[in-house]
Structure formats: structure tokens, C-alpha cells
N, C-alpha and C positions, 0 to 999 in steps of 0.2 A: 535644246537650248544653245545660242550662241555660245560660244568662249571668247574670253579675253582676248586682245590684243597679244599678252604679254602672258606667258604659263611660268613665268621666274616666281616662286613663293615669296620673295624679298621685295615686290609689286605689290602684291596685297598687304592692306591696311587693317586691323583689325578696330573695327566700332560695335560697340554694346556686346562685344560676347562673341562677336559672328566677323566673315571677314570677309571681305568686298574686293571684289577685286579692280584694277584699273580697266576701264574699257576704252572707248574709241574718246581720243583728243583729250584725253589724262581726266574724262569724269571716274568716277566710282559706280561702279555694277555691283550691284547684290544680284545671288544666283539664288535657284530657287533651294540648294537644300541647306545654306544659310540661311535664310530666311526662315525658312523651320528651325533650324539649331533658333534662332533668334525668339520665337513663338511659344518654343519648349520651352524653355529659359524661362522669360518670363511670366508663362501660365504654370507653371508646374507638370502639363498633362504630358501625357506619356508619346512616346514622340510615335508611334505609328498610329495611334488615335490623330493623333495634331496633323499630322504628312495629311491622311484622307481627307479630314474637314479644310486644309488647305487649299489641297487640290481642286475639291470642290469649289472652295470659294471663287478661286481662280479661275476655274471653268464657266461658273455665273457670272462674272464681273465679265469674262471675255465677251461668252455672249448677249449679255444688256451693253455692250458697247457696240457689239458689229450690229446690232438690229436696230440702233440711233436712240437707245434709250439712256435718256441721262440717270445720273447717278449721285443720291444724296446719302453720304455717308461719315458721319459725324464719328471719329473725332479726324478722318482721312481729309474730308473734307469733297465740294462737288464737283462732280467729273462730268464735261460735257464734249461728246466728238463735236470739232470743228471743222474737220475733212474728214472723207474717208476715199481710197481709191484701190480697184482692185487690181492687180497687177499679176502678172504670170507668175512669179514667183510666191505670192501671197498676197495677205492685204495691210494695205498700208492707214493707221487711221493716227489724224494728230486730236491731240487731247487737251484740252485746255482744264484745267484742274487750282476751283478757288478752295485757299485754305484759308481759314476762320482764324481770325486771333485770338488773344486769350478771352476764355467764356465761349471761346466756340460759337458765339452768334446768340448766345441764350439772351433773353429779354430779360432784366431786371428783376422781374417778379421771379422769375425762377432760380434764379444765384439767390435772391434772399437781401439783396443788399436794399439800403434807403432809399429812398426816394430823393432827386434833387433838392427839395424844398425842405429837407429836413436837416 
């Protein structure tokens, strides 16, 4: 995995439980074993159960991206490559990534709510 810009602990910002650190041009970088701190947290499971089904995930998501396949994943939202180029040092791919507002895109019938006309 990359590192931060910056290895100073007074850099990192702590969000939801887990802590991020500053990466390139002052965004915020989640690593990946906050990101499990983060997944424990909130599911309760046990964190080297959680670590494996992560990694896994992680591994699928990688490769349905390099092989061009898009990705609908509710509540993350859809992930589709827009480039991809392969480079000596690795490959480079951009992601264009729509997130759903609230209801997540559900149709009416399925929240439960009225009908306009009522």
C-alpha cells in the first residue's frame, strides 16, 4: 500500500472510529487496516473473520474493474471504468463512480410511500 505524504500522527484525522490519513494535495486517504478497524466497528464481527471477507472483497471489486466490467453496488453506489492504461509500473484505470441520493434510486413502490395523486 501507498503511505501518506506525511507519517506526523498530528496529520491524521480521526472519522467514524478509524483514522485517515492526509494523502497527496491535503485529500484524506483511508488505509486498508482502518478500514477494517472501521467494518469491525460497525458489524460487531470479529476482526480476522472481517480482514479475510474484506480482502476478498477487495480482490473481486479489483478484478471486475480491470476486466471492464461495471459495477452496481447499492448502497456504494455504480462504478464504471472510464479509462484504463497499462503502464510499466502498473495499471492505471479512472472510475467514474454515481452515487444515489437518498432512497438509493428505489422506485416508490418499494419505500412504501403514496402515490402522487394521493
Amino acid at each position: 500500500m501507498a503511505s501518506s505524504t506525511t507519517d506526523s500522527p498530528q496529520d491524521d484525522q480521526v472519522i467514524d472510529g478509524g483514522v485517515a490519513a492526509e494523502g497527496p494535495e491535503g485529500t484524506l486517504m483511508l488505509k486498508k487496516k482502518d478500514f477494517v478497524d472501521r467494518v469491525v466497528k460497525a458489524s460487531g464481527a470479529k476482526r480476522g473473520e472481517a480482514k479475510g471477507v474484506i480482502e476478498a472483497t477487495l480482490q473481486m471489486l479489483g478484478d471486475a474493474l480491470a476486466s471492464g466490467e461495471s459495477l452496481v453496488l447499492p448502497p456504494l453506489g455504480r462504478l464504471k471504468v472510464s479509462r484504463q492504461i497499462d503502464k510499466a509500473g502498473g495499471e492505471i484505470m479512472v472510475i467514474k463512480l454515481k452515487r444515489g441520493g437518498e432512497g438509493g434510486g428505489k422506485k416508490t413502490e418499494e419505500l412504501g410511500l403514496a402515490e402522487p395523486a394521493e
